[in-house]
N, C-alpha and C positions, 0 to 999 in steps of 0.2 A: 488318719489313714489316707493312705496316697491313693489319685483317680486311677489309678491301674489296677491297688486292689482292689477297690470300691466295684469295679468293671469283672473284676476276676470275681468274686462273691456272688456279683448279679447275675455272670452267665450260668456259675456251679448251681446255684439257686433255682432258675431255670429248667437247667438239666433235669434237676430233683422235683420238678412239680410237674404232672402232667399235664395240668393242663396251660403249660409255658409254650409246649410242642405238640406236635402230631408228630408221628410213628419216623417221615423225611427230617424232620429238622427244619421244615419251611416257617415256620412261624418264628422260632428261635433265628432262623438265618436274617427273617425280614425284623426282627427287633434289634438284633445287635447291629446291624445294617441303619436305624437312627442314629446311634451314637456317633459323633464324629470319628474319633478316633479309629473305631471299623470300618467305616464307611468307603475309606480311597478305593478307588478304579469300580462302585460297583455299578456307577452309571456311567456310561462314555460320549466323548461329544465325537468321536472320531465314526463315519461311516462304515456300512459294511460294504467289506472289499468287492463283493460280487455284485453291489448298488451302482448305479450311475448317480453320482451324490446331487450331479449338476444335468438340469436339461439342457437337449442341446438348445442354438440358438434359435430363433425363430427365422425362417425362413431357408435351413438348413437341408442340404443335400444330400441324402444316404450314399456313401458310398462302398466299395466292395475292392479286396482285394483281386488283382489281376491275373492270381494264383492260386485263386479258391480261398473261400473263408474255414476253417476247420468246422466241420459240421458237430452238429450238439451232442451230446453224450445219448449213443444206444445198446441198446444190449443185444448177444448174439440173435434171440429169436426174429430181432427184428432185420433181419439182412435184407430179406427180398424186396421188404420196403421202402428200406433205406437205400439201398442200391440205385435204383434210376435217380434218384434225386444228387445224387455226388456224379460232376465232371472230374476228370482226368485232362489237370492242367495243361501236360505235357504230350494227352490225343491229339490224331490228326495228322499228324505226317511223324517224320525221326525225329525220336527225340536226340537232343544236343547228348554229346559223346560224354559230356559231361556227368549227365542223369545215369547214364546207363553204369557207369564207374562208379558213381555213387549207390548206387541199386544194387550194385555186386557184392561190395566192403557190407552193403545192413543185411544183405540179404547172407552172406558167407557167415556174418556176425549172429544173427538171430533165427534164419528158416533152413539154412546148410546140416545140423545138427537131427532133422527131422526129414525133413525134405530129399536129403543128398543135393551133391553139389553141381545136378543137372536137374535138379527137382521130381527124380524119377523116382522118387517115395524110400531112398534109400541109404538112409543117413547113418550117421554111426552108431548112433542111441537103439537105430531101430534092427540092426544087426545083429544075430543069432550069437551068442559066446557060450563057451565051451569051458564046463570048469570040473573035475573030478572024473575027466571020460564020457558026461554028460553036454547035452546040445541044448539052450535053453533062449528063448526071447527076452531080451532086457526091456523093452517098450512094445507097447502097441503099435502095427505095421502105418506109416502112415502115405497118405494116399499121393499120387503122382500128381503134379501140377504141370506138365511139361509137354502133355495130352491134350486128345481132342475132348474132355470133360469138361477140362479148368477151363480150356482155352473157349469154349462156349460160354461159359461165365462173361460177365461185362466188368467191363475196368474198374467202375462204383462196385460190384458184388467180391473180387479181391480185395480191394481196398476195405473195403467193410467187413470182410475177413479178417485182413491185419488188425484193425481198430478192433475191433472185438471179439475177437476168437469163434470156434464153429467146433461142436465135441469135446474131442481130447487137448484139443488146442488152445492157449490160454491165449487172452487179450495183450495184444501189443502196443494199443492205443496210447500208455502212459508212457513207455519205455521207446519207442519209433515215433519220433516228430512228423507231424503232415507231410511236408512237402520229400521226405525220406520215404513216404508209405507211398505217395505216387511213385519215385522211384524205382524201388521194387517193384512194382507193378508192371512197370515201363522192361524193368529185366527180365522178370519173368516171360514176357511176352516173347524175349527174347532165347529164351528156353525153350517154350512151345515154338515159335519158328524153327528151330533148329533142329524139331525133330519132324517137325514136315506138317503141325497140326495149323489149321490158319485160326491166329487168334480173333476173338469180338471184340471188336471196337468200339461198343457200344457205350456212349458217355466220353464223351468227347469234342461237342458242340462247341462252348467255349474256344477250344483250339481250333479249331477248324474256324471257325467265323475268324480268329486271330492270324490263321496263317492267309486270311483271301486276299487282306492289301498287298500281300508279299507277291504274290500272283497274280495282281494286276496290272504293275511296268510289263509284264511279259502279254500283254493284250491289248495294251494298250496302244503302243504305236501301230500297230494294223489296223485295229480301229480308228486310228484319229483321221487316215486318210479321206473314210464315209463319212465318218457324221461331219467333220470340220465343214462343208462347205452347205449342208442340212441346216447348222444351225447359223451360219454367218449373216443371213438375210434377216436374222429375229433384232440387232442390235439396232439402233435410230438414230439414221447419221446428218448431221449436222448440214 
């Protein structure tokens, strides 16, 4: 008799005696799991993907992206929370002509369809249609973003809208990449300005500390005039 029937007997065998198994299969699974021949892949040497396998080095410097780190996985209840803690990379003064183009294509692409395509809660899904002489809603009305409502909201509390949806509204967080969700956000604003609402800037810090080098050549020469000769007496001349 060849080891594969021999193998094939002992699992049927198994099967057949209670007390081989419990009700899972775990004991039968952990016995045929000695045999070599079952055995491949049920231990692995490779880590898990979501492990840092290796510490860093010692003496090692944390560092941070200069564009926000994607914040950790939340769930809608948690907005208000989550909110103040998420910067808006692109706060703090205009953003580049660039963001706002980009902002338009995700937002045309993913919130135009609920939203309308000035974000005044009036999209096409959410439009009345008429079928048989009859007036009916196809979706639930959804609400204006373009307003002094939203636009009271802080940059982190849209953005933690888009990442994890709020009601009827389903999570974008998987399907809208980070730096796409500030974007939008950056557009939207662009919305509510347009309709006269002044947006919250609130969450924004990052940016703002980012744009102050940019703004200091422009102070600098007026000031060099006074201090220049304030401090010229501190150096020890020869």
């Amino acid at each position: 008799m060849t080891t594969a029937k021999r193998l094939a007997l002992a699992a049927l065998a198994c099967t057949l005696l209670p007390a081989c198994t419990d009700w899972a299969g775990y004991d039968l699974d952990m016995a045929s799991g000695k045999v070599p021949q079952l055995a491949n892949m049920r231990r692995s040497v490779i880590p898990d993907p979501y492990a840092m396998p290796r510490l860093p080095a010692p003496g090692s410097i944390p560092s941070t992206s200069p564009m926000g780190d994607v914040p950790a996985h939340f769930a809608s209840t948690a907005l208000d929370s989550v909110a103040p803690t998420l910067a808006n990379p692109y706060g703090g003064g205009a953003p580049p002509a660039a963001v706002l183009a980009r902002g338009a294509v995700v937002f045309n692409n993913n919130c135009m369809v609920c939203h309308g395509p000035q974000g005044a809660g009036n999209g096409p899904v959410v439009q009345p249609a008429t079928a048989g002489g009859k007036t009916f809603g196809r979706f639930p009305g959804a609400p204006a973003i373009n307003g002094a409502v939203t636009a009271a909201r802080s940059d982190g509390y849209i953005y933690a809208v888009l990442t994890a949806g709020r009601g009827l509204m389903p999570p974008y967080g998987e399907r809208v990449p980070h730096l796409d969700r500030w974007a939008v956000v950056e557009y939207v604003r662009t919305l509510q300005a347009a309709t006269g609402a002044a947006p919250q800037r609130i969450g924004a810090a990052p940016a703002a500390s980012a744009a102050a080098p940019a703004a200091a050549p422009a102070t600098a020469p007026a000031q060099a005039p006074t201090t220049a000769p304030a401090a010229a007496p501190a150096p020890a001349r020869p």
